[in-house]
C-alpha positions as CSV (number, residue, x, y, z in Angstrom):
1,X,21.4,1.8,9.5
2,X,18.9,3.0,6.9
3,X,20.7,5.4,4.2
4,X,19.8,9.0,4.9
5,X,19.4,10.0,1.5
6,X,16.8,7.4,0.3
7,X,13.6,7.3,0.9
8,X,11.2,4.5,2.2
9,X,7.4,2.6,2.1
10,X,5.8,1.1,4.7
11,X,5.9,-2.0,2.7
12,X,9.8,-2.1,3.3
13,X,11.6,-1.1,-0.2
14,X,13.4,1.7,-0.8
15,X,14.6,4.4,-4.0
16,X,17.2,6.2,-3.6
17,X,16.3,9.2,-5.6
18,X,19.3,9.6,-8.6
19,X,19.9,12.8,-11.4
20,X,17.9,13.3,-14.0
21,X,14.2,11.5,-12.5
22,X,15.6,8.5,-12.1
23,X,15.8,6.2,-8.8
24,X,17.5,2.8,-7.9
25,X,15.2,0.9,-5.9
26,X,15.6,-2.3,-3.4
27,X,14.1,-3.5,-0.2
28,X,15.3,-2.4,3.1
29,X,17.9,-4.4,5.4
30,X,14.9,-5.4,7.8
31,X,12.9,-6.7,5.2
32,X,15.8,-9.1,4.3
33,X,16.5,-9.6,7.5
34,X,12.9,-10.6,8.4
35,X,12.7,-12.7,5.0
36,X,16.1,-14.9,5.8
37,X,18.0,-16.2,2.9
38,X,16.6,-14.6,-0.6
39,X,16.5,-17.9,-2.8
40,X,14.6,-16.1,-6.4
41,X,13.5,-12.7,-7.5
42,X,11.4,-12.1,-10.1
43,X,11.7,-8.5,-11.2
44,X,9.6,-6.1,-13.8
45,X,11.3,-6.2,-17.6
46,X,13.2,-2.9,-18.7
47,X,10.2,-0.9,-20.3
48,X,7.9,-2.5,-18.2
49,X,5.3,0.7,-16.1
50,X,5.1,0.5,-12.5
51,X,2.4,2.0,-10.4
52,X,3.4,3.9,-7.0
53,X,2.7,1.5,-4.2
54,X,1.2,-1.5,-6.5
55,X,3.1,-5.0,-7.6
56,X,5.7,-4.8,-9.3
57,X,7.3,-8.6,-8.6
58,X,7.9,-11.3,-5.8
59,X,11.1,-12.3,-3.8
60,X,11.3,-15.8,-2.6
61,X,12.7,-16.6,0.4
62,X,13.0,-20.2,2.5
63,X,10.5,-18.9,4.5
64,X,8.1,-17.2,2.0
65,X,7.4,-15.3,-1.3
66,X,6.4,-12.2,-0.7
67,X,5.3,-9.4,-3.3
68,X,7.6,-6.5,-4.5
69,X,5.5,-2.8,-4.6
70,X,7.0,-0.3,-6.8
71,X,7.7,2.9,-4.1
72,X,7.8,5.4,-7.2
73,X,5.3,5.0,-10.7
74,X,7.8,5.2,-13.8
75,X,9.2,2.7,-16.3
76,X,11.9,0.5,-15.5
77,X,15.1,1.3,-17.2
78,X,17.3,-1.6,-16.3
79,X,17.1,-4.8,-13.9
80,X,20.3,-5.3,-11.6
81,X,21.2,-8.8,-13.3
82,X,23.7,-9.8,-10.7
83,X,20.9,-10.1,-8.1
84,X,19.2,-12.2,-10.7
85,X,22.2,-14.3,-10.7
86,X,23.0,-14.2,-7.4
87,X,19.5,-13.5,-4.9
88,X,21.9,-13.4,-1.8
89,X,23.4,-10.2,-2.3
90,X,20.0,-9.0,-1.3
91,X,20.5,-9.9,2.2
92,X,24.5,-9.3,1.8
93,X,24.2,-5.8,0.5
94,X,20.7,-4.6,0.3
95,X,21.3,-0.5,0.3
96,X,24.3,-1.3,-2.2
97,X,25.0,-4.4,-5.0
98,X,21.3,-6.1,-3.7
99,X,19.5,-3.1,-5.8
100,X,16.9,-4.5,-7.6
101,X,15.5,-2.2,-10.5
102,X,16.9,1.1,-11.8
103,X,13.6,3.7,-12.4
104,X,12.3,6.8,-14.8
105,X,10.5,8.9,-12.7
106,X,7.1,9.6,-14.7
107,X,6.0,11.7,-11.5
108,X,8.9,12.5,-9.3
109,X,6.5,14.7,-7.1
110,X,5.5,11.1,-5.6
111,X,8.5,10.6,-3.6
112,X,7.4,13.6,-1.0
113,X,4.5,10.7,0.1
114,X,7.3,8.1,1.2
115,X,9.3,8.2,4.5
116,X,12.8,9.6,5.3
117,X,15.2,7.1,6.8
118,X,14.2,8.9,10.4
119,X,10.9,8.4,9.9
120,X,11.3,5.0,8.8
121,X,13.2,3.7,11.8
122,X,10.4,5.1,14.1
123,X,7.9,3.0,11.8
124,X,10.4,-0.2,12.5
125,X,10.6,0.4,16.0
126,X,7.2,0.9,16.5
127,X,6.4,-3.0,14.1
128,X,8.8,-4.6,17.4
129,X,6.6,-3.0,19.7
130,X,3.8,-4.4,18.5
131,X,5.7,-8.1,17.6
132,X,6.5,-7.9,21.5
133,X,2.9,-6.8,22.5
């Protein structure tokens, strides 16, 4: 399931908070799973800002493109390349070699307004409810 120690929007990424105000971030198995087969990312530049909760790139599936929304404001200190290289390891791996962007936390305090992995599983199961409504 959902790592325990990472944290989680409601818009389906995740950052998995890291030493030193820094945080990996990626999108959550459902969200793959819901997207199908990840074709093209397009991801912030290293030394690019990111607001909490706004854009911060798309991911292009054969279904749809759908937007990217930064979980944590900060600058982006590297982009994982291989996922540039290869989209799939997205839905392959998404809590492990699918990471997406590697953050600086420029307000770490943020991260207390994002759900736990419990609380994110209650917030998935209650989405099927409503799909099965």
């Amino acid at each position: 399931m959902n790592p325990k120690e990472y944290k989680y929007t409601q818009e389906h990424e995740w950052i998995c908070p890291e030493p030193g105000n820094k945080g990996k971030v990626g999108i959550t198995d459902f969200a793959q799973s819901e997207l199908g087969d990840v074709v093209y990312l397009d991801l912030p530049s290293p030394g690019t800002q990111v607001e909490q909760f706004k854009k911060m790139g798309e991911i292009e599936s054969v279904k749809a493109v759908s937007d990217l929304f930064a979980p944590a404001s900060g600058q982006v200190l590297e982009v994982n390349q291989a996922v540039i290289d290869e989209p799939g390891l997205v839905n392959h791996d998404p809590y492990g070699d699918g990471w997406l962007v590697r953050l600086e936390l420029s307000n770490p305090s943020e991260l207390d307004a994002l759900m736990g992995s419990d609380k994110y599983d209650e917030f998935i199961a209650q989405l099927g409810e409503e799909d099965s409504e």
